[in-house]
NUFITOR-865258 format. One record per residue (C-alpha): residue in one letter; x, y, z. Coordinates in steps of 0.001 Angstrom, whole numbers. Layout:
BEGIN
   resn        c1        c2        c3
      a         X         Y         Z
...
***
This chain:
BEGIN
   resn        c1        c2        c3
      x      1264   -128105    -18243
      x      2585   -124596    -19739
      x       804   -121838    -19308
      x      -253   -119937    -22312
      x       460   -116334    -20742
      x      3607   -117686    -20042
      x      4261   -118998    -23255
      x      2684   -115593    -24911
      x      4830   -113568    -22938
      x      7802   -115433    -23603
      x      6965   -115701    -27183
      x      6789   -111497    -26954
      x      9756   -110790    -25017
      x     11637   -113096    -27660
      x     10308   -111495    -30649
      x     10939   -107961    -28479
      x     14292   -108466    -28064
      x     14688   -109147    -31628
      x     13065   -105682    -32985
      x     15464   -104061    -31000
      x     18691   -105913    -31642
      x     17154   -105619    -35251
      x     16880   -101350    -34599
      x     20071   -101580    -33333
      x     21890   -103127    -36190
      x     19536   -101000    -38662
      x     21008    -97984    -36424
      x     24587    -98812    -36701
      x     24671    -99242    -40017
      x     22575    -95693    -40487
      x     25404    -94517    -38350
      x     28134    -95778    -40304
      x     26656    -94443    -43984
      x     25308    -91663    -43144
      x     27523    -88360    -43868
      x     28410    -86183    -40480
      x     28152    -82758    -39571
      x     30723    -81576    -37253
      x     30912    -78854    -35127
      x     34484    -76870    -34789
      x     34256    -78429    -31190
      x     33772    -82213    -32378
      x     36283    -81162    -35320
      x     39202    -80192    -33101
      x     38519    -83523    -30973
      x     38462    -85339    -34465
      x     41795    -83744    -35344
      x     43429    -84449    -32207
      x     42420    -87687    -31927
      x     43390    -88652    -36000
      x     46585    -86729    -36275
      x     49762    -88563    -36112
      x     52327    -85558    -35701
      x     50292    -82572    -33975
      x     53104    -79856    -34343
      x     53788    -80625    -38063
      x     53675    -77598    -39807
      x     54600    -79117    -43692
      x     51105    -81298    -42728
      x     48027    -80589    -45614
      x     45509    -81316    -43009
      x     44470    -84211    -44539
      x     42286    -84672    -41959
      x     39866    -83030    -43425
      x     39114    -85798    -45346
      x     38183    -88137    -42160
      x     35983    -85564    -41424
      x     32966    -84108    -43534
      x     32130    -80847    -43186
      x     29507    -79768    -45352
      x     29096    -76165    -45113
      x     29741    -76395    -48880
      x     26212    -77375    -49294
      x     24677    -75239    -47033
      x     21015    -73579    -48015
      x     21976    -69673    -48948
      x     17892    -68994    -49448
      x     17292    -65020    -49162
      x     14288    -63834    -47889
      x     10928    -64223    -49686
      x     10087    -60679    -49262
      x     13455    -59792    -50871
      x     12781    -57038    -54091
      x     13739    -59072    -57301
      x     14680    -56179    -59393
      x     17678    -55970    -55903
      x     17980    -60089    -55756
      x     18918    -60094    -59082
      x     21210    -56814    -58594
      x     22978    -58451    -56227
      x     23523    -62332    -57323
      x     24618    -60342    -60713
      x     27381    -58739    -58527
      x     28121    -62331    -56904
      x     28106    -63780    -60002
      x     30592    -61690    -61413
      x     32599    -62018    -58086
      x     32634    -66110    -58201
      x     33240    -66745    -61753
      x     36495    -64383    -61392
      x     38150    -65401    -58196
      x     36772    -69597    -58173
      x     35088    -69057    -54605
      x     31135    -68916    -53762
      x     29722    -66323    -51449
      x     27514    -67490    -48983
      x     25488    -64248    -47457
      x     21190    -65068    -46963
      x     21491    -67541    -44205
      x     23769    -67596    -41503
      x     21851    -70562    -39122
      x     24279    -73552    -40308
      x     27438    -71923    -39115
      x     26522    -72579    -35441
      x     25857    -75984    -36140
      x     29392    -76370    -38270
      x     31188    -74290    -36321
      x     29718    -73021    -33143
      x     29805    -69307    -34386
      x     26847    -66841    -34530
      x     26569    -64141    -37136
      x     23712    -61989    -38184
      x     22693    -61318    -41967
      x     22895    -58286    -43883
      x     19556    -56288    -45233
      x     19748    -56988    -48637
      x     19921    -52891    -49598
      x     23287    -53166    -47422
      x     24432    -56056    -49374
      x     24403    -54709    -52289
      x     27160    -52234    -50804
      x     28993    -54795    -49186
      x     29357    -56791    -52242
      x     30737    -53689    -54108
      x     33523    -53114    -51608
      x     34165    -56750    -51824
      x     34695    -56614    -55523
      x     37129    -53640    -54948
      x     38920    -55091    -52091
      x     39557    -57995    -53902
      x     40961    -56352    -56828
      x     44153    -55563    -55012
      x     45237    -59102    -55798
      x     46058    -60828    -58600
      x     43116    -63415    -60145
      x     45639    -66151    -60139
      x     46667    -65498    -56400
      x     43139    -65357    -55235
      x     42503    -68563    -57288
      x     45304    -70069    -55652
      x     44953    -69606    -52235
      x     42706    -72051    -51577
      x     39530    -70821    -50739
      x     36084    -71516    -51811
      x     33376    -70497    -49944
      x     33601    -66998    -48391
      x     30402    -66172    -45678
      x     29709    -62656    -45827
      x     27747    -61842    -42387
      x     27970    -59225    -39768
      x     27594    -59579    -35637
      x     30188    -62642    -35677
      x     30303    -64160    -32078
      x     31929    -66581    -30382
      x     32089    -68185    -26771
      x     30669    -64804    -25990
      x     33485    -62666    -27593
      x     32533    -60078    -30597
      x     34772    -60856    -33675
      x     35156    -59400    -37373
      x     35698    -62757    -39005
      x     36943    -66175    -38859
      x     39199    -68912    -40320
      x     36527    -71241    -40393
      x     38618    -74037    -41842
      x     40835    -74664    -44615
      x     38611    -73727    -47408
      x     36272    -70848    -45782
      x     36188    -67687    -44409
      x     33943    -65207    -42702
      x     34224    -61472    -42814
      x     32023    -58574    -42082
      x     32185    -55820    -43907
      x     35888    -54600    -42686
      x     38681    -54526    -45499
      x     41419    -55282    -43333
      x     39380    -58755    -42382
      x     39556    -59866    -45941
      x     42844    -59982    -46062
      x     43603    -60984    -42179
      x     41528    -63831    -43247
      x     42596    -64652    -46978
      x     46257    -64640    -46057
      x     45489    -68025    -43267
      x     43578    -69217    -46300
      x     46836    -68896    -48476
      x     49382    -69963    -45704
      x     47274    -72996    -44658
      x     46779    -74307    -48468
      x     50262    -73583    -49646
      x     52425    -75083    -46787
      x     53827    -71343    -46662
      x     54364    -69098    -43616
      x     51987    -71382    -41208
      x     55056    -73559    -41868
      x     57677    -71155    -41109
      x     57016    -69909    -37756
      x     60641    -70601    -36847
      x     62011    -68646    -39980
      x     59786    -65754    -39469
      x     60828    -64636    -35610
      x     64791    -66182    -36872
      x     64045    -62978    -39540
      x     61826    -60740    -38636
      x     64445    -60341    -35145
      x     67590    -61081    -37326
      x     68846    -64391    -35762
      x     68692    -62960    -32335
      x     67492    -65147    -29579
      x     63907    -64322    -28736
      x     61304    -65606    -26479
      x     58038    -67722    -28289
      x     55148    -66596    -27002
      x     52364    -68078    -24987
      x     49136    -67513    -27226
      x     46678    -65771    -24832
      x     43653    -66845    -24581
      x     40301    -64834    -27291
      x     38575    -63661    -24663
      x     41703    -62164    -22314
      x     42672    -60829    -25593
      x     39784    -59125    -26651
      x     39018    -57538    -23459
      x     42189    -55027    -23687
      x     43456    -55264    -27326
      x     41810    -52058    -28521
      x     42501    -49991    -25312
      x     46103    -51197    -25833
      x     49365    -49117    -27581
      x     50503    -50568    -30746
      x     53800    -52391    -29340
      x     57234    -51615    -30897
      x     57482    -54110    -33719
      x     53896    -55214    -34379
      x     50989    -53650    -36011
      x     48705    -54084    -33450
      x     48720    -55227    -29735
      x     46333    -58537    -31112
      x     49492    -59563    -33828
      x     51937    -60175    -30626
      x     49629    -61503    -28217
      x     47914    -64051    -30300
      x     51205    -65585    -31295
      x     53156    -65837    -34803
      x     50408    -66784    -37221
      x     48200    -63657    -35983
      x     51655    -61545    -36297
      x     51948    -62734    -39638
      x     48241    -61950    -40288
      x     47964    -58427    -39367
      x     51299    -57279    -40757
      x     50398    -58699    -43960
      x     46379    -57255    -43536
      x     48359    -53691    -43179
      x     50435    -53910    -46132
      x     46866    -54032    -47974
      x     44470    -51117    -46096
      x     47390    -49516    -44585
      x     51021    -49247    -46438
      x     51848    -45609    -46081
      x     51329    -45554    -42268
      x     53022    -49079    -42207
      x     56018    -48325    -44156
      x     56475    -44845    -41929
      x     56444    -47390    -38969
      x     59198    -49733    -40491
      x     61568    -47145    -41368
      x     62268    -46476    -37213
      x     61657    -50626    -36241
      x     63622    -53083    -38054
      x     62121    -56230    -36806
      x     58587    -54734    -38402
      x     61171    -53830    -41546
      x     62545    -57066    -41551
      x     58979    -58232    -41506
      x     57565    -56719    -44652
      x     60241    -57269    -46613
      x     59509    -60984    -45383
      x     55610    -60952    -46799
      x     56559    -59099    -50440
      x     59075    -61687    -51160
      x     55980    -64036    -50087
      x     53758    -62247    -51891
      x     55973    -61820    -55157
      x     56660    -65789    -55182
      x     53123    -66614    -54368
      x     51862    -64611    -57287
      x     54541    -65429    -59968
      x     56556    -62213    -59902
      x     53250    -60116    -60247
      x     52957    -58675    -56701
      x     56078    -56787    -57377
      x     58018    -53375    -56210
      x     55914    -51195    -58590
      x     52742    -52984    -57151
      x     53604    -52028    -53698
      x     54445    -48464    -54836
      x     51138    -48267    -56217
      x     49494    -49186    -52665
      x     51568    -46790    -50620
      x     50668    -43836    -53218
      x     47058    -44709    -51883
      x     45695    -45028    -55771
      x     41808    -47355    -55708
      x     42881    -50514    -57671
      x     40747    -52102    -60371
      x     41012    -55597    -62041
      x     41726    -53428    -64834
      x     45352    -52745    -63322
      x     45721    -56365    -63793
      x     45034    -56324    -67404
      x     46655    -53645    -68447
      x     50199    -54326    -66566
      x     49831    -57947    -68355
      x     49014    -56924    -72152
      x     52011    -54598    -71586
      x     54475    -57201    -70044
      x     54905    -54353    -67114
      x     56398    -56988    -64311
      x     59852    -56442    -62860
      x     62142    -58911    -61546
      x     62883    -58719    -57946
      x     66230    -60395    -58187
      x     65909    -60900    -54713
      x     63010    -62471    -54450
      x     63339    -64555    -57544
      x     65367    -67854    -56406
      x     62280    -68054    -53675
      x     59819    -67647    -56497
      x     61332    -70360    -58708
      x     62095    -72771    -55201
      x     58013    -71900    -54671
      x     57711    -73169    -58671
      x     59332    -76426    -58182
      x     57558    -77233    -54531
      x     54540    -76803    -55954
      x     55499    -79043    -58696
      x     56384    -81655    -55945
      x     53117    -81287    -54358
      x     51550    -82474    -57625
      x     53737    -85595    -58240
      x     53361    -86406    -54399
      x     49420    -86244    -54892
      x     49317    -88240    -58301
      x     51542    -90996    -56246
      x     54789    -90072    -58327
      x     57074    -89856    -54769
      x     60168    -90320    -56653
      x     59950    -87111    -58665
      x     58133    -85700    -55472
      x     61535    -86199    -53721
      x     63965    -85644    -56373
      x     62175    -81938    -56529
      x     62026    -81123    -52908
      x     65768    -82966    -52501
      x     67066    -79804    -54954
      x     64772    -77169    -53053
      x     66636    -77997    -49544
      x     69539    -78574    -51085
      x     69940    -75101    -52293
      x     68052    -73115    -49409
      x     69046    -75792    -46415
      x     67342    -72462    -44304
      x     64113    -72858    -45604
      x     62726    -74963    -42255
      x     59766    -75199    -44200
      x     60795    -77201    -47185
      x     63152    -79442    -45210
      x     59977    -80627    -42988
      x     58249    -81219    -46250
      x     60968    -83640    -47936
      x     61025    -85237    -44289
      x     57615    -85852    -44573
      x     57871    -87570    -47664
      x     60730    -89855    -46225
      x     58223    -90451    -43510
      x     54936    -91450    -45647
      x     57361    -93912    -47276
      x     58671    -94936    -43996
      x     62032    -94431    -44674
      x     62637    -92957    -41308
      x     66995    -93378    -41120
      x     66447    -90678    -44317
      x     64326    -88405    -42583
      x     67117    -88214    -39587
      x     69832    -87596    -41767
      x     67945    -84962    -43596
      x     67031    -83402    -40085
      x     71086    -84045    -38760
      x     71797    -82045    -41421
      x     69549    -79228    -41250
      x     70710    -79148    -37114
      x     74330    -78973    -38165
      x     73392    -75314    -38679
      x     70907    -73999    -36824
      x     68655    -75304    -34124
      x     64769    -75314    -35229
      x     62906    -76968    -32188
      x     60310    -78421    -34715
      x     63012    -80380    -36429
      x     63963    -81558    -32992
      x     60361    -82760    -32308
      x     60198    -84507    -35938
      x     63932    -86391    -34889
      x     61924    -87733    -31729
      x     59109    -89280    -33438
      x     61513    -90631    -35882
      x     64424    -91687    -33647
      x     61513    -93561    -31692
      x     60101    -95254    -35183
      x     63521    -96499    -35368
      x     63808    -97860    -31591
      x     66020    -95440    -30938
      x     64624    -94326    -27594
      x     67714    -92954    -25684
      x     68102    -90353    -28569
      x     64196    -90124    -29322
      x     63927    -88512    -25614
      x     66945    -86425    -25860
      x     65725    -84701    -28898
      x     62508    -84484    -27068
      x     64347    -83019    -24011
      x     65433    -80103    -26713
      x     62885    -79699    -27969
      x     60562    -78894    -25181
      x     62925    -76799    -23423
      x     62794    -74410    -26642
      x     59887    -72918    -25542
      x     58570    -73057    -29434
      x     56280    -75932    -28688
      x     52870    -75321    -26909
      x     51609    -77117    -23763
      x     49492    -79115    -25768
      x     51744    -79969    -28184
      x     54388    -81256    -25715
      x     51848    -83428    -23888
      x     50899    -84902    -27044
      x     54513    -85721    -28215
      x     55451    -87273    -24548
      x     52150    -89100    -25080
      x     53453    -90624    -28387
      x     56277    -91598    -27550
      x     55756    -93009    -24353
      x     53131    -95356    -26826
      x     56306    -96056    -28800
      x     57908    -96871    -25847
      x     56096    -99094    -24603
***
């Protein structure tokens, strides 16, 4: 005879183990549909974890797309109490700001970036906004509408109090599409130009050119990026060093270099060009960023322009305006082959995102071919050889490039590719060179070892 409980209970635990198998499925597939947030944290891990070729500086993050960040649609509520004769005041001034430059300001609620990106930052009172906003406008003036439009950004977080990890900051690259700035000038365009050199494959890509001009070919050490924190506890008690701008551009490696130098040129050009004319490496530096800045803005950010700045003269969009209705831009013919290489690259980018790789290549092929220097542009043709995985292209192109001068990125890119090719002996020899640069960061050489010991094996 069975026993009823026993059946009951057996009967129960069946049907038990059922609902939750059932849960469990219903939670996987919640799991798998449902859009994620990420922290930076999670986002780094994410990046790490997805990216083929960590060091690649020609790379367009594509990343991004694995992972969804949506601070896009974050709420930007103000407060209820807020005056609406001011609200209005000041999404008029927004307003005007977005529909010029193609970007939205975020500036009411601050709460989702430490979710997104485990930062803090404080809002403004709204009477304070409407001050901050006004400055913005003018600050933003300085540039072209096309550059700013350009650049790559899109959503701009205009907070104050930004923390992280403890340490007090005036803004951030939050990721390839945002920024946050307090109310500093020289953060807008600290921040901006990251913006620009992350979405244009441009100086974030030529590390190597930058220290090979900015010190005139001479050998010179690659730094060791020190750590926020260290850096923030002596940079402002610290003498500007020879060559730099400030104390922060040299210890928190190239890009930051870059960064400030480029942030002075905009708040600071009289007291920066007084510097250059006794330090040639900070010389050779500006003249660096206006030849960026002229081919990044078709020819507009030219000599005149940068006169203008160092006479200390408040700009106006209407500078713009009227230099355009009267044809007022002047050739740099220095700058101009890098303007018209810039032209054709960015054509390449197009045909290379609409699946058109042959004109992609045929582009980029006369780019490198006529500036076989520009490290940047090489790695970018290389990386078309290498979505295509014609790999025995890709070393030519980089035996090449080594046949006159020696850019320790290259050498990491002949690795991976001698290795695609089961090449091993010279995959680890170009390794060997490549880690014994110096260029290449801790991480960076763990994760190449890492690779190709996979490939390896």
């Amino acid at each position: 005879m069975f026993d009823p409980r026993a059946i009951s209970l057996a009967i129960l635990s069946a049907l038990s183990i059922l609902l939750l198998a059932a849960l469990g499925f219903l939670g996987l597939q919640i799991l798998e549909h449902t859009p994620q947030t990420y922290t930076s944290k999670q986002y780094q891990r994410n990046a790490i974890a997805t990216e083929l070729f960590p060091f690649d500086r020609t790379e367009e993050l594509d990343y991004f797309q694995q992972v969804e960040i949506t601070s896009a649609e974050a709420v930007d509520t103000p407060q209820a109490d807020i005056d609406p004769l001011l609200l209005e005041q000041l999404n008029r001034t927004r307003n005007r700001i977005e529909e010029t430059y193609g970007f939205s300001i975020r500036m009411f609620n601050p709460h989702p970036l430490t979710d997104l990106y485990d930062v803090h930052a404080t809002a403004y009172s709204p009477s304070v906004l409407e001050i901050h906003l006004e400055q913005l406008e003018r600050w933003l003036a300085k540039y072209p509408v096309e550059y700013v439009w350009g650049s790559g950004l899109q959503f701009l977080y205009l907070f104050k109090d930004w923390e992280i990890d403890g340490v007090q900051v005036a803004g951030f690259l939050l990721d390839r599409r945002s920024i946050g700035i307090s109310s500093v000038e020289s953060v807008l365009h600290h921040e901006l130009f990251h913006i620009m050199d992350i979405s244009d494959g441009g100086m974030r890509n030529e590390n190597y050119d930058w220290l090979q001009a900015k010190n005139q070919g001479r050998e010179m050490p690659w730094e060791t990026r020190i750590p926020l924190k260290e850096i923030a506890e002596k940079h402002f008690y610290a003498e500007r060093p020879f060559g730099f701008v400030s104390s922060y551009g040299k210890e928190a490696g190239v890009d930051e270099d870059q960064a400030t130098i480029a942030a002075a040129m905009f708040t600071e050009y009289e007291q920066l060009s007084q510097w250059a004319r006794n330090e040639q490496p900070l010389l050779n530096a500006v003249r660096y960023l206006q030849q960026y800045f002229y081919s990044r803005s078709g020819g507009k950010m030219d000599q005149k322009y940068w006169e203008k700045l160092e006479s200390g003269e408040e700009l106006y969009l209407t500078y713009w305006k009227e230099r355009e209705k009267n044809n007022d831009f002047q050739n740099n013919e220095n700058f101009e082959a890098e303007r018209l290489r810039y032209q054709k690259v960015k054509s390449a980018r197009t045909f290379a995102a609409n699946g058109q790789q042959y004109q992609a290549v045929q582009l980029l092929q006369k780019v490198t071919a006529d500036a076989p220097e520009a490290t940047a542009y090489v790695l970018e043709l290389g990386k078309l050889y290498e979505e295509e995985q014609q790999y025995t292209r890709a070393i030519a192109l980089y035996n090449n490039v080594l046949s006159t001068l020696s850019d320790p990125y290259i050498h990491a890119r002949l690795a991976l590719d001698y290795a695609q090719t089961h090449y091993m002996a010279e995959a680890l020899e170009q390794y060997r060179i490549a880690r014994s640069s110096g260029a290449l960061s801790t991480k960076e050489k763990m994760q190449l070892e890492s690779l190709l010991r996979i490939m390896q094996e």
